[in-house]
C-alpha positions in Angstrom: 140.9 93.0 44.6 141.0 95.8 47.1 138.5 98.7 47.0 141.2 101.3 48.0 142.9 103.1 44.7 143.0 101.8 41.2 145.8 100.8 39.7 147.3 101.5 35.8 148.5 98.6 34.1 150.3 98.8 31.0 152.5 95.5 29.9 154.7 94.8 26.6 154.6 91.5 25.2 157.1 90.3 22.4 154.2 91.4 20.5 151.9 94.3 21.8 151.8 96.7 23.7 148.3 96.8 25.9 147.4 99.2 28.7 144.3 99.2 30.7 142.7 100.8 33.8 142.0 98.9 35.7 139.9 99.6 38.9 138.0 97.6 41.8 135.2 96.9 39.3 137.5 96.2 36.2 136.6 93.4 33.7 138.7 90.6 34.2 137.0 88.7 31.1 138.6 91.6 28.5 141.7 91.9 30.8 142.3 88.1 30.0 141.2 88.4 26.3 144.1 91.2 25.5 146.5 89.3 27.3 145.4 86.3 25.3 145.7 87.7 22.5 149.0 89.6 23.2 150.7 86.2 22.4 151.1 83.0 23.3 151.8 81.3 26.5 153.9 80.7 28.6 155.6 84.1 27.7 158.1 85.9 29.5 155.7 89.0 31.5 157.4 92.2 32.6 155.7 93.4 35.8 155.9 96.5 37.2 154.8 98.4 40.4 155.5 101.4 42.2 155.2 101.2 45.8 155.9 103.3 49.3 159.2 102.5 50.4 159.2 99.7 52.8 156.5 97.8 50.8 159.1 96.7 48.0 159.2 93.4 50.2 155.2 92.8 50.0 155.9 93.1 45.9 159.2 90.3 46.3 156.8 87.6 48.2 155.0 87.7 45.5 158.0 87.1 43.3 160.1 84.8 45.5 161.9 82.7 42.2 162.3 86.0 40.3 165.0 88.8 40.3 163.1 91.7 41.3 165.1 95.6 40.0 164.4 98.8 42.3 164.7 101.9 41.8 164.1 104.4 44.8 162.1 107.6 43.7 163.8 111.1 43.7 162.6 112.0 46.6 163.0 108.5 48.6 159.2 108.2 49.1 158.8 105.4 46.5 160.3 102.5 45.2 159.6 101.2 41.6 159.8 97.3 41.0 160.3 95.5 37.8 160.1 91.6 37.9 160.1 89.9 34.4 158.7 86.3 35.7 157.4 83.3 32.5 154.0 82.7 32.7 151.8 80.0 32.0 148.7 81.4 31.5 146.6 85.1 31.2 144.5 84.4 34.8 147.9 83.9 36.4 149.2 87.0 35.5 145.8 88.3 36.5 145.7 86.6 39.8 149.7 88.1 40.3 147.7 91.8 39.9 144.8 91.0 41.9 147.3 89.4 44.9 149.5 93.5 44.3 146.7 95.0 44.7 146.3 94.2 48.6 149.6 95.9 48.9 148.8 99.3 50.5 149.5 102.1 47.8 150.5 100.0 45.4 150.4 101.3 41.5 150.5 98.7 38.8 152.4 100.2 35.4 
């Protein structure tokens, strides 16, 4: 995980609704444990970032089976991604946030 800024994460499961912050020292053990017991895998994951315009590719090569919605800002200087992807397991989903958060200015919702 990068050391630069910290990211928000807040994802809905069929089930729950969990948000966390999480930062370059967040705890991956609890991370895993609420998305463990958000329900059960695989589950369909909804994934969502906001990024600088121009980086919306960076978020797609992360994504590259998976239908990925923009949404320009207001005032053009960011793009918000959604990607709903199935997932196998918690530490892939947490390995998908780790591998966004190289991204430079990257927010995770």
């Amino acid at each position: 995980m990068s050391d630069g800024m910290g990211f928000f994460c807040d994802f809905i499961t069929e089930n729950k609704a969990v948000s966390l912050s999480m930062k370059s020292n967040f705890d991956r053990a609890s991370f895993k444990e609420k998305l463990e017991s958000s329900g059960e895998f695989p589950m369909l994951y909804m994934f969502k970032f906001i990024v600088p315009n121009g980086k919306e590719t960076e978020v797609g090569a992360l994504f590259p089976k998976n239908e990925i919605s923009l949404k320009p800002s207001s005032g053009g200087k960011y793009v918000s991604t959604t990607i709903q992807a199935m997932m196998d397991s918690a530490d892939q989903i947490l390995d998908l946030y780790e591998q966004a958060s190289a991204i430079e200015g990257v927010i995770s919702l």
